[in-house]
ZAMARGU-4260 file (C-alpha; in steps of 0.2 Angstrom, whole numbers, plus 5000, padded with zeros to 4 digits):
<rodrens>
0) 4761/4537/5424 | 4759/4552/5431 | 4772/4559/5424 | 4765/4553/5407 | 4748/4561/5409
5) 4759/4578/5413 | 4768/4577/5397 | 4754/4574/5386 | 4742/4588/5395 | 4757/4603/5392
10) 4759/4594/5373 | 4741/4601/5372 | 4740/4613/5380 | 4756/4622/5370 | 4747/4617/5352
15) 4732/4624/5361 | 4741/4640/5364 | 4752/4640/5348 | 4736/4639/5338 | 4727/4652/5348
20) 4742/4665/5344 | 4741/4660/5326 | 4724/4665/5325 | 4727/4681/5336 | 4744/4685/5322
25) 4730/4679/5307 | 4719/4693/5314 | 4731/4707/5315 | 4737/4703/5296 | 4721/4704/5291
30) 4717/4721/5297 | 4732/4729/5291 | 4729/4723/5274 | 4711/4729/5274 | 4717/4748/5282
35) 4731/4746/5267 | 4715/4745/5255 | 4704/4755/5261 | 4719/4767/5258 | 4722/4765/5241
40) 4705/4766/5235 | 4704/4783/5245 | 4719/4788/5234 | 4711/4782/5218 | 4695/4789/5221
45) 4702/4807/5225 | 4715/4804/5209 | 4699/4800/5198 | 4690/4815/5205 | 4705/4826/5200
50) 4707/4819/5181 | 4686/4822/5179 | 4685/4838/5187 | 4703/4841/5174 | 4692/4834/5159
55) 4677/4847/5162 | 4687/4861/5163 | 4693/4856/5145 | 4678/4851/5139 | 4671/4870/5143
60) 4690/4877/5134 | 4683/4868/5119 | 4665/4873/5120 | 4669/4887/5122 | 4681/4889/5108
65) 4666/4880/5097 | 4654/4892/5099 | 4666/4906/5096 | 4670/4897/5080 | 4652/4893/5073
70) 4647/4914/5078 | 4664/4917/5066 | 4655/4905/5053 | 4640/4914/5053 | 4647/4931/5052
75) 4657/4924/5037 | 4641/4917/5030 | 4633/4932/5031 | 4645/4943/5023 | 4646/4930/5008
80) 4628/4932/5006 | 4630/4950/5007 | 4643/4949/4992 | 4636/4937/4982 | 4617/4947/4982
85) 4630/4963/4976 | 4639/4953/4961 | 4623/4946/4956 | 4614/4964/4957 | 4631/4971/4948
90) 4628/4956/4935 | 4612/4960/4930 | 4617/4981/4930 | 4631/4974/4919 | 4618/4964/4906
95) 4610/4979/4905 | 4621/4990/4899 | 4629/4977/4887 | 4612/4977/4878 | 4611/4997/4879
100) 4628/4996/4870 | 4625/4984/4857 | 4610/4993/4854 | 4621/5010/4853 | 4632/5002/4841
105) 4619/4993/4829 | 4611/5011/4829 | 4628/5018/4826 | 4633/5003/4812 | 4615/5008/4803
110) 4618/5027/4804 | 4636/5022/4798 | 4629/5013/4782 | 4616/5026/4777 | 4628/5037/4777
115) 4643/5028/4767 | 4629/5019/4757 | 4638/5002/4759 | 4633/4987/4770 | 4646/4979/4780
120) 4650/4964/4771 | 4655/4978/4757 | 4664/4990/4767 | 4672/4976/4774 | 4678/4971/4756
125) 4683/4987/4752 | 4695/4988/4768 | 4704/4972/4765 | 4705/4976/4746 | 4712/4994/4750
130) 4724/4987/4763 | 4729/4972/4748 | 4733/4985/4735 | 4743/4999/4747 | 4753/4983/4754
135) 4754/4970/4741 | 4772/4975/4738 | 4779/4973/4756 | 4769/4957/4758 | 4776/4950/4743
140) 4794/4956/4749 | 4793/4947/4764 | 4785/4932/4759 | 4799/4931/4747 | 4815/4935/4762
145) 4806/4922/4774 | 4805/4909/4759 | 4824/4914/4758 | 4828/4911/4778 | 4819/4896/4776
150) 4828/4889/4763 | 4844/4894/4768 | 4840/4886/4786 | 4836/4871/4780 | 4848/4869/4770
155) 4860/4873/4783 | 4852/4861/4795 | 4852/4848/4779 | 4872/4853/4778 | 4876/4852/4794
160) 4869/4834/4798 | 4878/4825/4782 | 4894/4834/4785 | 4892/4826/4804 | 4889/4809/4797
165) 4903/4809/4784 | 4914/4817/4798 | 4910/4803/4811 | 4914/4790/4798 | 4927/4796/4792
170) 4939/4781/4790 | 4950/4775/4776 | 4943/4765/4760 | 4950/4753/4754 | 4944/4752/4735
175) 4943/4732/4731 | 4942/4720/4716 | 4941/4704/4713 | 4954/4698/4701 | 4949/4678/4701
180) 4968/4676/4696 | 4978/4663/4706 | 4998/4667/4706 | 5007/4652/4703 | 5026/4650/4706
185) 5032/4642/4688 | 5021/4638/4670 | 5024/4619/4672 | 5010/4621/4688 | 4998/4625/4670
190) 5002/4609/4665 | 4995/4598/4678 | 4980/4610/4680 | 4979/4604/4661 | 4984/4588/4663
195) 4985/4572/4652 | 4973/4576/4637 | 4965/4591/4647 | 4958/4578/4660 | 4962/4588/4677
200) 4954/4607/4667 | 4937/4599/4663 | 4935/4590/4679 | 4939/4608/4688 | 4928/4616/4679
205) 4913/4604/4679 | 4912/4604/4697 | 4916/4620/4702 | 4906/4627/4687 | 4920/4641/4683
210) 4931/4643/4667 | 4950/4642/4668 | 4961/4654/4658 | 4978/4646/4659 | 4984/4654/4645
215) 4979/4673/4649 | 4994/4679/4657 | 5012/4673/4666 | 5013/4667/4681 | 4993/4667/4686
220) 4979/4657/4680 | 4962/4666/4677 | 4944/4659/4686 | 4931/4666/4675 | 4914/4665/4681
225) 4897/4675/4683 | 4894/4669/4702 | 4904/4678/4714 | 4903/4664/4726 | 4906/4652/4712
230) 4921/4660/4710 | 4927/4662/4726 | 4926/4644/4731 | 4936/4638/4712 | 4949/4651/4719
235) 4951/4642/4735 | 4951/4627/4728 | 4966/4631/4715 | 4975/4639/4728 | 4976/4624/4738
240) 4978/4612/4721 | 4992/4624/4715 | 5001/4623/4734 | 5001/4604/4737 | 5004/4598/4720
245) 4995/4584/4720 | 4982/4587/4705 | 4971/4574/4696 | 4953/4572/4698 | 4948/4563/4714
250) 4956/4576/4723 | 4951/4592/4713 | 4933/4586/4719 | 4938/4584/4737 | 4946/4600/4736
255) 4931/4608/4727 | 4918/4600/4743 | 4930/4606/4755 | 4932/4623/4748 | 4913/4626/4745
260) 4910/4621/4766 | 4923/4635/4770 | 4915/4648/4758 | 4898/4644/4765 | 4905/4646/4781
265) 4914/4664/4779 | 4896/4670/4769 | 4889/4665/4787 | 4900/4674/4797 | 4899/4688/4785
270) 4882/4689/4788 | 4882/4686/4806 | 4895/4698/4810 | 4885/4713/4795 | 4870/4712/4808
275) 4879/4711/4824 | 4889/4728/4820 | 4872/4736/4813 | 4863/4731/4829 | 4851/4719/4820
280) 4845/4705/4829 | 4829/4699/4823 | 4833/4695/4804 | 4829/4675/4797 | 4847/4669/4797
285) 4842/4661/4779 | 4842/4681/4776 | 4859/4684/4787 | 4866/4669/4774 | 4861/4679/4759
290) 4866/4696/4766 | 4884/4688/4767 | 4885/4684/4750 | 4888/4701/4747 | 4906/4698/4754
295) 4911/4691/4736 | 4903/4705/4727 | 4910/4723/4721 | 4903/4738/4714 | 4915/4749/4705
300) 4928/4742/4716 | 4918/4744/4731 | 4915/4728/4741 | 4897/4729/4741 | 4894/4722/4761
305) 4907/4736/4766 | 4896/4749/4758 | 4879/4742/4763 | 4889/4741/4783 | 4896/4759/4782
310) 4877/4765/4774 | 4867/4757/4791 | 4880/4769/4802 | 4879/4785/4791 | 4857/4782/4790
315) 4858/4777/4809 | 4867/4794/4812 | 4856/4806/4800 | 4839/4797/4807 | 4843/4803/4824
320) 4845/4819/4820 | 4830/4820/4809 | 4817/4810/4822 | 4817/4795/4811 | 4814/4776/4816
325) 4834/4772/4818 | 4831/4755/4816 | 4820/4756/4800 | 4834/4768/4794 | 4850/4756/4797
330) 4842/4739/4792 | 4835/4747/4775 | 4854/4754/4771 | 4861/4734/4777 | 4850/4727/4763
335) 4848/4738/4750 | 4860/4729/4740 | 4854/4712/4744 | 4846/4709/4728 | 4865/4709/4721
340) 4870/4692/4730 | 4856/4684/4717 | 4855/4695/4702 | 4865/4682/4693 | 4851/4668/4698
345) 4834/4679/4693 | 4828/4689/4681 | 4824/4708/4688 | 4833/4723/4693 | 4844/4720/4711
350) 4830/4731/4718 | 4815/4719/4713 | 4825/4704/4719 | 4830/4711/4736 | 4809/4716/4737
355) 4807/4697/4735 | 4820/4691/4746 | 4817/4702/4761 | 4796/4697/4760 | 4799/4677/4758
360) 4809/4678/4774 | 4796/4689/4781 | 4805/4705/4785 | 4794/4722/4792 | 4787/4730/4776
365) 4794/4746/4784 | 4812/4740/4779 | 4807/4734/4760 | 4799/4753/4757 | 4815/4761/4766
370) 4826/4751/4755 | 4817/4750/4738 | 4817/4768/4733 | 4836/4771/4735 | 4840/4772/4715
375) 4823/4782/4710 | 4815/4767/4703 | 4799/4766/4718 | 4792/4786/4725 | 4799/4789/4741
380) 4785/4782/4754 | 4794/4787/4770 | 4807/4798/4777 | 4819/4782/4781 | 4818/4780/4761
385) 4825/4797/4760 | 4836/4792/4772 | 4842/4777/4763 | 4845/4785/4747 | 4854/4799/4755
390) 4866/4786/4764 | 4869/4778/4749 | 4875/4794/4740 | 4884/4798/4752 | 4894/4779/4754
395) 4897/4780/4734 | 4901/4796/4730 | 4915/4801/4742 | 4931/4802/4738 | 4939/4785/4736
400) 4925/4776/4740 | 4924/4769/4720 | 4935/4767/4707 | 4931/4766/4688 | 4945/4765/4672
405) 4950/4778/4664 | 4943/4775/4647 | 4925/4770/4655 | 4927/4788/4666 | 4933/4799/4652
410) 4915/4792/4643 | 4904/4794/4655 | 4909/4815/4655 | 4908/4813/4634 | 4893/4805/4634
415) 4886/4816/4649 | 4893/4834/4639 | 4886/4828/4621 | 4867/4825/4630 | 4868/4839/4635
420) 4874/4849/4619 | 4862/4841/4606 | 4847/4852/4613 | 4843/4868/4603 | 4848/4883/4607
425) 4863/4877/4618 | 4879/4884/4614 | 4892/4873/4623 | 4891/4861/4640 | 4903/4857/4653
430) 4903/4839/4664 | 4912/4844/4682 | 4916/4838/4698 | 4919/4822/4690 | 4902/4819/4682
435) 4893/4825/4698 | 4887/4841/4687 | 4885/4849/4672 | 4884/4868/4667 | 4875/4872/4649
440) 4878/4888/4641 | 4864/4892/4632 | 4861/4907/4617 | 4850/4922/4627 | 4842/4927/4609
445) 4836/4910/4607 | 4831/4904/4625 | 4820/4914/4639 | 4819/4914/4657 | 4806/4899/4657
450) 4812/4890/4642 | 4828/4886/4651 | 4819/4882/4667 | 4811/4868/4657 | 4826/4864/4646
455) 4835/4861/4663 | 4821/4849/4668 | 4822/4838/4653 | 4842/4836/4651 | 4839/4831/4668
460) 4826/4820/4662 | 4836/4812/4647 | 4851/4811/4658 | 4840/4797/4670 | 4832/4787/4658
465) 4849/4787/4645 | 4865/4787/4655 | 4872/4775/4670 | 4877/4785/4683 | 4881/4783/4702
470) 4874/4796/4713 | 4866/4811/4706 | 4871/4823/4692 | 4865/4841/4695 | 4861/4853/4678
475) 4863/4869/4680 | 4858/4881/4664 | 4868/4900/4661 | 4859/4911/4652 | 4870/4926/4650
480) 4864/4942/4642 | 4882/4955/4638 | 4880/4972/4628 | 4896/4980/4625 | 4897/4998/4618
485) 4912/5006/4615 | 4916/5026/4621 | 4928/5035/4605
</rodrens>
């Protein structure tokens, strides 16, 4: 029991002394930590002094520096005001003696005109009259040598750019005609184009709307028709008829259908691929149809799609140069010609036609003036119509680009020579560079200076409204004066 009561009073009394050294430990800890603080804030109360007593001593560096730059102000102010009251008193001194002066010179102008007895409106006449008459000569000199370097520069300049687009396109021609003539291997092939009682011929020519000459030459039958395209399709046709034999009238009219989808087919390529190499992409593709109608058609041998192709490119090339609208220029060379595909449909000059064509399908008015001046029948309305013409002179007249016959070439330079001949006072004329120009000799004693100036204008005249001619046909008119004498 005893024992017991001894056990339990040291348990209490060691949680008695365990807590009492806790709280001794607890009091220790806390003082440190508060000497540990009042440390620190000691340090953060001397460094905050530090940093404001560092921040006064800048604040009076820059006050300081203020005040020095507000007196510099002033001192500038000052002297500006300084300088601005002298100018302004200099102004003034200067008005001043401008109104002394121009009254020194009225004075002067006055004294001048009592003296002279002529006012200054009449003195002033004089002058300019005096100085017209003494120099009248060299004015007229030099206006006359800068109209010379003007023309010769831009003629020049006008050289230079069509030889660079005939140069750039400088490719081989190939002169083309349609024949409409189908080779066939033997005559007894005429016979069943014939056939029995001339059945198989009339059925050909009913649907294809053609004319079949079998009896023209050996060894080729003839289409003969108006319509290029017409024709082209009975060609195809006959060619197919003449190679497989089989001819009667059920299958001349499946070969006429068949050959008309393949023509219509090529015109659309044709047209397709026209644009596509031109660079035009925004033409009505009824118009792109028409436009490769010109496949099927020839101008003096020339394939008239070809020419119109090869125009866009040389109009592309002399718009550039010039500062023209490119694309007005090389659309308005592509359809120049497109009245051509139809001119065997309407009534009207290929030019009129081609106006109507291009505005049903709603094509930029730009193009129709560009294109419809390109024979002379419409004034020029733009430079791309200039252009247009140009390009198209230039496509028809080089060499190779056309052919004619003999007979129709050798008439042209007749009939172009005897124009020219039947005026009065001509003594002989000469057609040259293949009808491109003719030179008329005329009698001095019989025609002046002027008369033959206008006597050049109306051959030239005459020559446009009575002869067909490609191009243009310059008339040049020699009037020769020669005195002989003789030494003995």
């Amino acid at each position: 029991m005893h024992l017991a009561v001894i056990l339990l009073s040291t348990l209490v009394l060691g949680i008695v002394l365990g807590y009492i050294a806790r709280m001794i430990f607890l009091l220790m800890q806390k003082n440190s930590l508060e000497l540990s603080i009042s440390e620190r804030l000691l340090a953060a109360r001397e460094q905050a002094q530090a940093l404001i007593d560092e921040a006064r001593v800048k604040a009076d560096e820059i006050h300081e520096r203020l005040v020095k730059k507000e007196n510099l102000l002033d001192t500038r102010q000052v002297e500006l005001d300084e300088r601005a009251n002298y100018l302004e008193t200099g102004k003034e001194m200067l008005e001043q003696e401008l109104v002394v002066a121009e009254a020194l010179r009225n004075e002067h102008a006055d004294a001048l005109e009592v003296l002279a007895d002529l006012t200054k409106p009449q003195a002033r006449e004089l002058l300019l009259e005096e100085a017209e008459s003494q120099y009248r000569e060299d004015l007229q000199v030099r206006s006359h040598k800068l109209d010379t370097q003007m023309r010769e520069t831009l003629n020049d300049r006008a050289k230079n750019i069509l030889t660079m687009a005939i140069q750039r396109l400088a490719v081989p021609t190939a002169n083309e005609l349609t024949t409409s003539t189908v080779t066939i291997a033997n005559e007894e092939i005429k016979g069943k184009i014939i056939g029995k009682e001339g059945r198989n011929i009339r059925t050909f020519e009913r649907f294809s709307g053609v004319e079949l000459l079998v009896d023209e030459s050996p060894g080729a039958i003839v289409v003969s028709c108006f319509d290029p395209v017409r024709r082209a399709i009975a060609v195809l046709a006959l060619q197919v008829l003449v190679e497989d034999g089989r001819i009667q009238p059920a299958r001349i009219e499946e070969e006429i259908e068949s050959a008309k989808e393949k023509i219509h087919e090529t015109i659309k390529e044709k047209g397709a691929a026209a644009v596509y190499e031109c660079g035009i992409y925004n033409f009505d593709p009824r118009l792109v149809a028409v436009l490769g109608r010109l496949h099927f058609r020839t101008s003096y041998g020339q394939n008239v799609l070809q020419h119109s192709i090869e125009m866009a490119h040389i109009a592309e090339m002399i718009a550039a140069e010039v500062g023209a609208d490119v694309y007005i220029a090389k659309a308005g060379a592509l359809v120049h010609d497109i009245g051509k595909a139809l001119d065997h449909e309407f009534e009207g000059t290929h030019i009129e036609i081609g106006v109507k064509v291009l505005r049903r399908f709603n094509s930029d008015e730009r193009i129709i003036t560009a294109m419809k001046s390109h024979h002379d029948d419409c004034p020029h309305e733009s430079l791309e119509a200039v252009i247009v013409q140009t390009a198209d002179m230039i496509s028809g007249a080089r060499p190779g680009a056309r052919r004619d016959t003999a007979e129709l070439y050798l008439k042209r330079l007749a009939d172009l020579e005897g124009l020219a001949s039947r005026f009065e006072g001509v003594e002989k004329a000469y057609a040259l560079q293949a009808g491109r120009e003719v030179r008329v000799f005329v009698h001095p004693e019989n025609v002046s200076d002027i008369e033959a100036k206008n006597l050049a204008r109306t051959i030239a005249l005459h020559i446009e409204t009575e002869l067909r001619y490609p191009g243009q046909i310059k008339v040049t008119i020699i009037r020769e004066t020669r005195i002989v004498d003789y030494a003995r």
